[in-house]
C-alpha positions as CSV (number, residue, x, y, z in Angstrom):
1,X,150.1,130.0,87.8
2,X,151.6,129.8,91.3
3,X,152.7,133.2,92.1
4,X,152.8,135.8,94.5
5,X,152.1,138.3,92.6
6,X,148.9,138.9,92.5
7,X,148.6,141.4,88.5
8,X,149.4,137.9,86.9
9,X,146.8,135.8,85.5
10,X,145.9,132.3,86.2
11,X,145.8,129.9,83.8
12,X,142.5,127.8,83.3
13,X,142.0,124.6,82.1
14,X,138.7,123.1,81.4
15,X,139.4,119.8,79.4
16,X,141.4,120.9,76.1
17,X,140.2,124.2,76.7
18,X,142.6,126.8,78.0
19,X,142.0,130.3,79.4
20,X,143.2,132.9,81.4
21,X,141.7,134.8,84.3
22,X,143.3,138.3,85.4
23,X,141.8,140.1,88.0
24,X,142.5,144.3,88.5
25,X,141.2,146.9,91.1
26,X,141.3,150.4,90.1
27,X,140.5,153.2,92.5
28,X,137.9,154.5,90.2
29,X,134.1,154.5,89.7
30,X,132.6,151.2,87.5
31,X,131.0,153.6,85.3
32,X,135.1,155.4,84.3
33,X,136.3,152.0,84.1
34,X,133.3,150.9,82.0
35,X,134.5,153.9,79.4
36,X,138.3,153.1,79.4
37,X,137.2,149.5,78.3
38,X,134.5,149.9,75.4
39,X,135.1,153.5,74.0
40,X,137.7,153.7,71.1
41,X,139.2,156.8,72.5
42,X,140.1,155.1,75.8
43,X,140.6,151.7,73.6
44,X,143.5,153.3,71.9
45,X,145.4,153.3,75.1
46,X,145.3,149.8,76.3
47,X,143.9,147.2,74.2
48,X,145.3,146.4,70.4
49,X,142.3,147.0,68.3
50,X,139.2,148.9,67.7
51,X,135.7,148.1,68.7
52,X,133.4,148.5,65.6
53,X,129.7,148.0,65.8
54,X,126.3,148.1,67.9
55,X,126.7,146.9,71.0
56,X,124.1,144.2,71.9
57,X,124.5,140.6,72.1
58,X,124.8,138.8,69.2
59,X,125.7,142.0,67.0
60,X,128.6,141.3,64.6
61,X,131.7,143.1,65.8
62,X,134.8,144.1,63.4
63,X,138.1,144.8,65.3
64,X,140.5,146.7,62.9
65,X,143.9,146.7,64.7
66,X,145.5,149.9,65.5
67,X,147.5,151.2,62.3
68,X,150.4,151.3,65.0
69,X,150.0,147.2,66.1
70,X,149.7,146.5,62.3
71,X,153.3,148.0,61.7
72,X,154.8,147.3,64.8
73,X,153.9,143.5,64.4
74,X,153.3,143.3,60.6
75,X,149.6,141.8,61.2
76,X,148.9,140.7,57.5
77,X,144.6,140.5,58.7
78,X,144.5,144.0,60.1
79,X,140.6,143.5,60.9
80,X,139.4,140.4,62.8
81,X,135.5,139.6,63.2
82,X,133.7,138.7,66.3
83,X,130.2,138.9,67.6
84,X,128.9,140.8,70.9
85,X,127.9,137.9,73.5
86,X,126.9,140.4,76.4
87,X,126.7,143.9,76.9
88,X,125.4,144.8,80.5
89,X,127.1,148.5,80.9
90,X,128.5,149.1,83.4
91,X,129.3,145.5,84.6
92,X,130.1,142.9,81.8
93,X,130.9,142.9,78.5
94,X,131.6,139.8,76.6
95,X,132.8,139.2,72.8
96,X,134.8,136.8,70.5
97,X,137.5,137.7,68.8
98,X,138.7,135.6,66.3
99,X,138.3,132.1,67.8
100,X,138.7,133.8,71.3
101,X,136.2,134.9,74.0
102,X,136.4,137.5,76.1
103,X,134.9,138.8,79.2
104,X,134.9,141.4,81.4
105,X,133.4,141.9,84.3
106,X,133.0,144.8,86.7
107,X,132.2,145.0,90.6
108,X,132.3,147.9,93.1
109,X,135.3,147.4,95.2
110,X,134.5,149.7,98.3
111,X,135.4,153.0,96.8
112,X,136.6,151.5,93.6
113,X,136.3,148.7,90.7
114,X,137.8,145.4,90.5
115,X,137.8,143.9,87.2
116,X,137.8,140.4,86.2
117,X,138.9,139.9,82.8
118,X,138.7,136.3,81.4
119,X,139.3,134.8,78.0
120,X,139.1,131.0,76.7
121,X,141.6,130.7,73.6
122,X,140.9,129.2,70.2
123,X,144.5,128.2,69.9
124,X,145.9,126.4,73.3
125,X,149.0,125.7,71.9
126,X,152.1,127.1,74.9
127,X,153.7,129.3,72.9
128,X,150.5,130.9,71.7
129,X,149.1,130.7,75.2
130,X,152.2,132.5,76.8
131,X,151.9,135.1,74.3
132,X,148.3,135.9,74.6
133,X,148.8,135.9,78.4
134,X,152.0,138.1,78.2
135,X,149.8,140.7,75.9
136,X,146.9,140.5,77.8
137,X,149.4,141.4,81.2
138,X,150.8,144.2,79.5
139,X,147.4,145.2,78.0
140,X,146.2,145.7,81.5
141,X,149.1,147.3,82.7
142,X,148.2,150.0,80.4
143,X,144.6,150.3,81.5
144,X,146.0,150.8,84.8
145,X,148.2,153.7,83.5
146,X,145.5,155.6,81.3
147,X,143.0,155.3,84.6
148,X,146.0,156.9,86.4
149,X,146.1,159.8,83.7
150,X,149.2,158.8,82.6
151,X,148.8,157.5,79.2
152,X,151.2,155.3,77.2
153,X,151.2,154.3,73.8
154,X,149.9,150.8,73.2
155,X,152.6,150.0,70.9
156,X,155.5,151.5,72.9
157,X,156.1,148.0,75.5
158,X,159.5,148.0,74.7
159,X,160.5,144.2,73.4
160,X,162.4,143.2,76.2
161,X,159.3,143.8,78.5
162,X,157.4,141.8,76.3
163,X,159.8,138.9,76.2
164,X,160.7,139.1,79.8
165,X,156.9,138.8,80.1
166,X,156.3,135.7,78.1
167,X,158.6,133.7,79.7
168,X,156.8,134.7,83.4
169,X,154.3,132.6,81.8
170,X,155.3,130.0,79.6
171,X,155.9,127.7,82.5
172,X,152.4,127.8,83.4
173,X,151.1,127.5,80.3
174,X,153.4,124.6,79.3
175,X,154.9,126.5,75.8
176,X,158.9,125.2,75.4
């Protein structure tokens, strides 16, 4: 994605693959930024599901949606398997989810953290694609607030935002 905004992601293509890249710096410590990402009280915040199980590569992972993203969305599979790929804390952290992979990774940024959060989708299709990216966006900017102390509820993007969102990157993606 051409942009000159630099909180959107870029779109990746590697054959009939398609993924995203989004890249974050927080003015906190790896180790805070670590938490925010893998604990289920931080998780709660930002990201639309649950982490449950050990966390070591190749452990099976279940990812029970928030009750609140199961209403909100009316998600008929409320938990969604995966399997840990890598688990360095506090600088990567890799699983699927679903068909999808995703990875995070975590570098000191002079007195903060940059992240760089990628994921590689099962389903490529545009409108999917713009979607996932427009979630994942919005995901993030909700990291960014619950590292700020300023907490929001994950399921509280208005729908306006989140269609104003999609069609930022639909384009890119090339959905209709």
């Amino acid at each position: 994605m051409t942009t000159t905004d630099p909180r959107l992601g870029t779109v990746l293509r590697d054959g009939p693959r398609l993924g995203l890249r989004f890249v974050r710096t927080f003015p906190h410590p790896r180790e805070t930024v670590w938490a925010a990402l893998t604990e289920s009280r931080h998780l709660r915040h930002w990201f639309p599901a649950d982490l449950v199980g050990e966390r070591h590569p190749g452990a099976p992972l279940r990812l029970p949606f928030w009750p609140e993203h199961v209403t909100r969305y009316g998600i008929a599979e409320p938990v969604v398997e995966g399997t840990v790929e890598a688990w360095e804390p506090p600088s990567r952290a890799s699983w699927t989810w679903g068909g999808d992979l995703l990875l995070f990774e975590l570098e000191e940024d002079g007195d903060g953290t940059r992240l760089t959060f990628t994921t590689w989708l099962a389903r490529a299709s545009g409108e999917d694609a713009a979607s996932t990216a427009a979630g994942y966006h919005l995901c993030l900017d909700l990291l960014e607030d619950l590292l700020a102390g300023a907490p929001r509820p994950t399921a509280g993007i208005p729908d306006d935002a989140e269609a104003a969102m999609r069609a930022r990157y639909r384009g890119a993606v090339g959905g209709p």
